[in-house]
N, C-alpha and C positions, 0 to 999 in steps of 0.2 A: 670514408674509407671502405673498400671491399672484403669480399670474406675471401679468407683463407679456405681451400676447397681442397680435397685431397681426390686424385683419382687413381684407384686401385687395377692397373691392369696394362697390359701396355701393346695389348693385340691390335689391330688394325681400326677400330674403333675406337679403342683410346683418343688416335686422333681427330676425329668428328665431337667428341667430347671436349679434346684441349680448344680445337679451333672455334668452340661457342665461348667456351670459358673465356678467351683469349678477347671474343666481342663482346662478349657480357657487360657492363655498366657493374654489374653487383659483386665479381672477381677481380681480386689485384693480384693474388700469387695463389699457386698452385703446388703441393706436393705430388710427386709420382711416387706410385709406390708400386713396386714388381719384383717378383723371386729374380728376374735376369736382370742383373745389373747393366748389361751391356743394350740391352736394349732399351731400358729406360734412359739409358745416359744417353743414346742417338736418337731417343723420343722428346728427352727434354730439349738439345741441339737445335731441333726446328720450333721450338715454342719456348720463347724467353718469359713468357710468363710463369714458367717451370721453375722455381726456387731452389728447389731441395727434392733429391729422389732419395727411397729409401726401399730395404727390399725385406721389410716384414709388416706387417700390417697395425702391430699392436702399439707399436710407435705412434702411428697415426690415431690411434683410438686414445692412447696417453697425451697426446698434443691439444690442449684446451682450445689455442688459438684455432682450431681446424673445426669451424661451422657442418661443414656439406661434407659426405661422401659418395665418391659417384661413383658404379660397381662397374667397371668392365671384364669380369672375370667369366672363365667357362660355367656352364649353368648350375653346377652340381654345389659350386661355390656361392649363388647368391645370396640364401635366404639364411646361410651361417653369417654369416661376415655381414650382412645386412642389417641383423639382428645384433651383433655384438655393435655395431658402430652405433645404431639406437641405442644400446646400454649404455652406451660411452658417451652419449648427451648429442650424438650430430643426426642432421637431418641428411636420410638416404634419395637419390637418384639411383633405381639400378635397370640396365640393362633388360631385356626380356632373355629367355622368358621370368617371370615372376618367382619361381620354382616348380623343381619336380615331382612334388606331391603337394596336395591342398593342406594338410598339416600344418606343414612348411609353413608355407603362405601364411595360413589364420594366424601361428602363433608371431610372425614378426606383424604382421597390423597389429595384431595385440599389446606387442611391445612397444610400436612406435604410439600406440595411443595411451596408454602408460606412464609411458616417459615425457608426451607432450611434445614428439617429434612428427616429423613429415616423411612420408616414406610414398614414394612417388617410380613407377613402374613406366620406360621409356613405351610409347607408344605412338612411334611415327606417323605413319599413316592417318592419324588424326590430325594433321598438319599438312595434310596433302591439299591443296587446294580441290582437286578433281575430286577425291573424295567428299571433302564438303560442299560443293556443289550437287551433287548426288543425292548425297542426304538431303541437301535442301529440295532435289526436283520430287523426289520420293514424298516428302513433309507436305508438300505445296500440294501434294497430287494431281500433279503433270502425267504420272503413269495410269492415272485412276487407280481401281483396288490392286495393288500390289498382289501376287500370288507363286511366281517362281524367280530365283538368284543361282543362277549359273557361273560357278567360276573353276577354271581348268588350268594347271598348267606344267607343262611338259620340257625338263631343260637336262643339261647336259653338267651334270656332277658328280660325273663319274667316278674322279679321281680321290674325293674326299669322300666319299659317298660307300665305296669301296673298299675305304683303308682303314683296318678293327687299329691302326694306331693315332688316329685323329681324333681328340679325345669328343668331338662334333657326331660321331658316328657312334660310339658307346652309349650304350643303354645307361649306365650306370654314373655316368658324365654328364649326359647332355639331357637324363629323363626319355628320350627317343629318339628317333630321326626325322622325317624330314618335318612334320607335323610341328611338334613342338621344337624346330630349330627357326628356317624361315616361315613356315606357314602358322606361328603365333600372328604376324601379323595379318594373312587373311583370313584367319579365325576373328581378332577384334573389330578387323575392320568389316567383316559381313553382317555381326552381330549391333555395328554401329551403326551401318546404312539402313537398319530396318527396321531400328530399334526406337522409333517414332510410332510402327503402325502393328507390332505385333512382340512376344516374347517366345524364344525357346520352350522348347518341352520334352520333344524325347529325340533320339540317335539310337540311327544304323548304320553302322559302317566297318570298312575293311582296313587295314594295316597290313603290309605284307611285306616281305623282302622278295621281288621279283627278276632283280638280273646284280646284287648284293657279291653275289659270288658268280663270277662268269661260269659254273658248272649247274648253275640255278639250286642249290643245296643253300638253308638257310644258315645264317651264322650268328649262335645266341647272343653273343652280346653285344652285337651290331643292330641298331635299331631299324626300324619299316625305312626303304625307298621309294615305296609307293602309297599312298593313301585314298582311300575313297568317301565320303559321307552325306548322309541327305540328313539335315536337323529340320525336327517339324516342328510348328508353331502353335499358337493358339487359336490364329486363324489359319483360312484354310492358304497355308503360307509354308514352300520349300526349299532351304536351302541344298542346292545339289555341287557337289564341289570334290575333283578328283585330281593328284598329282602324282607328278614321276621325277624322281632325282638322277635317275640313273643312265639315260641315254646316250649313244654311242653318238651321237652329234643329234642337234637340235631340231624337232620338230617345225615345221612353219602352218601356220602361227604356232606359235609357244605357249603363246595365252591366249584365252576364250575369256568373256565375262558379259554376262551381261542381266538386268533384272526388267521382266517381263510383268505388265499389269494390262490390265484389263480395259486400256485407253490405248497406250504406246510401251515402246521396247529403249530400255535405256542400252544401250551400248558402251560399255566399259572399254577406257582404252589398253589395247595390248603392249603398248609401252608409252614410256614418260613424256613422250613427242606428241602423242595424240589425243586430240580434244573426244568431249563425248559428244555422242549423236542419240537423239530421241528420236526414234521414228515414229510417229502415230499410223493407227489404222488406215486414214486416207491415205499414208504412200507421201505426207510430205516428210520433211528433216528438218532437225533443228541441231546446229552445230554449239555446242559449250565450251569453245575455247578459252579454258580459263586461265590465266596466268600462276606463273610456277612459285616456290619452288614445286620442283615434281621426282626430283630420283630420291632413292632412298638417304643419301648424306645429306642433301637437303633437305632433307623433309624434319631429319633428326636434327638440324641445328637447327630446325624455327621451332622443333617440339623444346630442345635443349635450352633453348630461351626464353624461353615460354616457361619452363619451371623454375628455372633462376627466379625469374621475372616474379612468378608465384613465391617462391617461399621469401624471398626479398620484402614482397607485399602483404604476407599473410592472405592468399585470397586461394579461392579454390578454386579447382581448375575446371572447365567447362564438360569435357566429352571424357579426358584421359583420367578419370577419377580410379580409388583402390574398386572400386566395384566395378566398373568395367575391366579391371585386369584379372578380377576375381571370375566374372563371368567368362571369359575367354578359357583359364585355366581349365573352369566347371567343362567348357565343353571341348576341350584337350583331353583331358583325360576320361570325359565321356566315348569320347571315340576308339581309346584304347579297351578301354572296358568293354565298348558293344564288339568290337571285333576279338577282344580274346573269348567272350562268352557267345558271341555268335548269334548275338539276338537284339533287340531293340531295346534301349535302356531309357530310363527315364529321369530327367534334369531336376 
């Protein structure tokens, strides 16, 4: 028989969560749980593995039968309700980011290791196949000595990007903007590609609100739309990596990526369509077309299954561990730090 799982949230993501649960081997029923009644009730509608929706959370923490809680809630919410459901005897699944301060964070690993729970931080991108190829050309030293990680990218979000009622764009919701919203995951996943042949150590970098308010006038409690930062390493090794949320239509390319060693140039694809290319010094190519999945829903339902799969088996996980989400955080909020104090800070 399977576990009873409960998942807390019922935003757009809820669904990539129900539709793993729904493949899982190791789930039979699911609770929904959401302050909007209405949208839980048209979220369980398309997933019959949805038993029971309920729109308070302590219910589900009072429910013996309820093994897993998986967190799809806005970020301000993870690291309470993570921590209370570890009180309450179940093992956590949550959402990125991890939380909005390190604090946070240390004190639910604390709890879940305590309690003798699992508390496990979604980290897609480590599920990417193209990323793990990478890592492996990197490992292999295909690039020879690794020495510079370029990644850029410039899109058009305007709309949510812009609006102080998006609880995504609140400082005081979301931890920041675009940084710690979508670029937790190119934060883990830079820190993952490298993290074979060298470690972090210190951060420069910028945080700004540059087009926030079309009058160019910051607005406090609206987080950065643009970010910029270079993390230096042990060797002589630098991550350089700058984004923009806010464009009035889309940059071509959008994205840049690419890490550069002292053999050949890896070439990161700029969308989920395209394979990597090595170039070496002589001017040939080597194409990596690796098979998918490759967009971000997929990538989350093979990570999504992958930790069922784990806590099912008691085993632990390879890449996606609490220290690699720990380490991401470390240098999230290193970047906030070096850009409000305006100096190079150290990891």
């Amino acid at each position: 028989m399977g576990w009873h799982v409960a998942v807390l949230g019922t935003g757009r993501w809820s669904e990539v969560h129900l539709r793993a649960l729904t493949a899982s081997p190791y789930c039979d029923r699911v609770t929904l749980a959401g302050r909007n009644r209405a949208a839980a009730a048209a979220r369980a509608a398309e997933f019959p593995i949805v038993q029971h929706c309920v729109d308070d959370f302590c219910s589900v923490y009072d429910d013996p039968s309820i093994e897993l809680v998986q967190i799809c809630l806005p970020h301000h919410l993870h690291t309470e309700v993570a921590y209370d459901a570890l009180q309450a005897g179940k093992h956590v699944i949550c959402e990125k980011p991890a939380a909005i301060d390190m604090a946070s964070f240390d004190r639910v690993v604390a709890k879940a290791e305590e309690v003798g729970r699992r508390y496990l931080v979604v980290m897609c991108q480590l599920y990417n196949p193209l990323v793990l190829r990478a890592r492996e050309l990197v490992d292999e030293g295909a690039l020879g000595r690794v020495f510079l990680y370029v990644e850029t990218g410039f899109s058009q979000h305007a709309d949510s990007y812009r609006n102080p009622d998006d609880w995504r764009t609140r400082v005081a919701l979301a931890g920041g903007g675009v940084l710690i919203d979508g670029g937790y995951h190119m934060v883990y996943k830079q820190l993952f590609l490298l993290g074979g042949v060298a470690r972090p150590r210190w951060i420069m970098a910028d945080a700004s609100q540059l087009n926030v308010d079309p009058r160019g006038k910051p607005i406090e409690a609206i987080g950065e739309d643009y970010i910029a930062y270079t993390i230096g390493f042990d060797e002589p090794l630098r991550v350089v990596s700058s984004h923009a949320w806010t464009l009035a239509a889309d940059a071509h390319p959008a994205r840049r990526g690419f890490i550069a060693g002292s053999d050949a140039t890896l070439e990161l694809p700029t969308n989920v369509t395209e394979p990597l290319i090595l170039r070496a010094a002589d001017g040939t190519e080597r194409i990596e077309d690796v098979p998918g999945p490759r967009s971000g829903a997929d990538a989350t339902h093979a990570c999504l299954l992958d930790y069922l799969e784990t806590l099912a088996t008691n085993r632990e996980l390879q890449n996606a561990s609490v220290a690699a989400a720990r380490s991401a955080l470390a240098v999230i909020f290193g970047v906030y730090k070096s850009s409000s104090l305006r100096q190079r800070i150290t990891l």
